[in-house]
Structures are given as structure tokens and as C-alpha cells.
N, C-alpha and C positions, 0 to 999 in steps of 0.2 A: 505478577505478570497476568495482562489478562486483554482478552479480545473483548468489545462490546458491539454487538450492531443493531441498528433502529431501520427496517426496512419501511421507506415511505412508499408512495407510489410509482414510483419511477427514479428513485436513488435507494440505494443500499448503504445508511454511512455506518464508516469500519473509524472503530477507535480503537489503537492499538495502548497497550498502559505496560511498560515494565522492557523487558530485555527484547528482543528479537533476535534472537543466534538460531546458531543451529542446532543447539538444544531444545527448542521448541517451534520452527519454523514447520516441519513436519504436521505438528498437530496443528498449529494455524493452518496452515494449507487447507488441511483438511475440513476444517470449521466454516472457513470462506467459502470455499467448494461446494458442500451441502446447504448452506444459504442462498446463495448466489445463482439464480436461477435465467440467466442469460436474457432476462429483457428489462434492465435497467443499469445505471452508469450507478459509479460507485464514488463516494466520497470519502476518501480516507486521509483519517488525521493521525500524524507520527508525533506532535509536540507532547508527549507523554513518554516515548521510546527513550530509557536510560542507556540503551546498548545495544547496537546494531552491529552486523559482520557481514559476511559477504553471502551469506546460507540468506538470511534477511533481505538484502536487496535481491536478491535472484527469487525470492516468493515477491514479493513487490514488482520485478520483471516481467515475472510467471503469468500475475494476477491481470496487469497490463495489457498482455498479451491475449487473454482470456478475453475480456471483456471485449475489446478491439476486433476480434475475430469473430465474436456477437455480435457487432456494430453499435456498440455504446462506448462511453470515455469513463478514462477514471482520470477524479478530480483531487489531488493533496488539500489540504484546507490547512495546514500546515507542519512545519517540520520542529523537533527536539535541534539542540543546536549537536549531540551525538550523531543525530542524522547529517546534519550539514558538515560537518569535520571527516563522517565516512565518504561521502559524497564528494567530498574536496580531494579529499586523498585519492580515490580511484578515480578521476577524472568524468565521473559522473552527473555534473551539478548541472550541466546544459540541458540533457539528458530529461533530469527530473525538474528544471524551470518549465519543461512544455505543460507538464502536468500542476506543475503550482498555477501556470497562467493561463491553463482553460486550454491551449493551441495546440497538445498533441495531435502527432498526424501517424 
């Protein structure tokens, strides 16, 4: 498991690799948080995520939220298909199409 980011000039991309529970959402948090310097939108890719739960989508929420109330966007650049089947099940999928397709509001 492992976070990576490549800050450019004006995007932050987050590449997440291995589980995202709640076993480790904590310290992600934390890692984004101290990077993440509120004047750039974020790119983050989950097509690596083995394992997602609801601790995971709620730092994914979090981070959303973060950014947003910065006034920047965060962009998915794609999903694991474990992300797509959590996503389906909680009724989430609408939710995270805004961000797969650039429109969140």
C-alpha cells in the first residue's frame, strides 16, 4: 500500500496503490493534508485501490471537500473496478461520475 504524489503547478496528482480501509485512511489523511497546500486542484487516481470501505470513501469525501472550499476541483483520472462495486453498492456512483467527468459543483 502506498500513496504517491507529483506536485505540478497547479494540480497535486495523488496516486493511491494497495487497500484504502480504515486501517490506513488516518495516515493517508494525514499525508494529503501536509501536501496539499490549497491553491491547486487535485488529480487523483484509484485504478490501483485493491480494497476500498467506507473509512476510504469518507477521506475521498473529506478531501473533496477540502479542496472545494479552497476553490479548486478534484479530478478522478480513474477508478479500480473494487472502487466501482463499493460505489455501486452505497449508492454512490452519481456522486463520483461529477468528478470522473471534470462537472463537480
Amino acid at each position: 500500500m502506498s500513496i504517491n504524489t507529483e506536485n505540478q503547478d497547479s494540480v497535486l496528482n495523488v496516486t493511491i496503490d494497495g487497500d484504502l480501509t480504515i486501517y490506513n485512511t488516518g495516515e493517508y489523511r494525514e499525508s494529503l493534508l501536509a501536501q496539499y497546500d490549497e491553491k491547486k486542484n487535485i488529480e487523483l487516481n484509484l485504478s490501483a485501490v485493491d480494497v476500498i470501505d467506507i473509512s476510504g470513501l469518507q477521506l475521498i469525501i473529506a478531501l473533496q471537500k477540502t479542496v472545494i472550499q479552497a476553490g479548486y476541483l478534484i479530478f478522478i483520472t480513474d477508478l479500480s473496478d473494487a472502487v466501482k462495486d463499493v460505489l455501486n453498492e452505497t449508492g454512490l456512483t452519481d456522486d463520483f461520475a461529477r468528478m470522473l467527468n471534470g462537472t463537480e459543483s
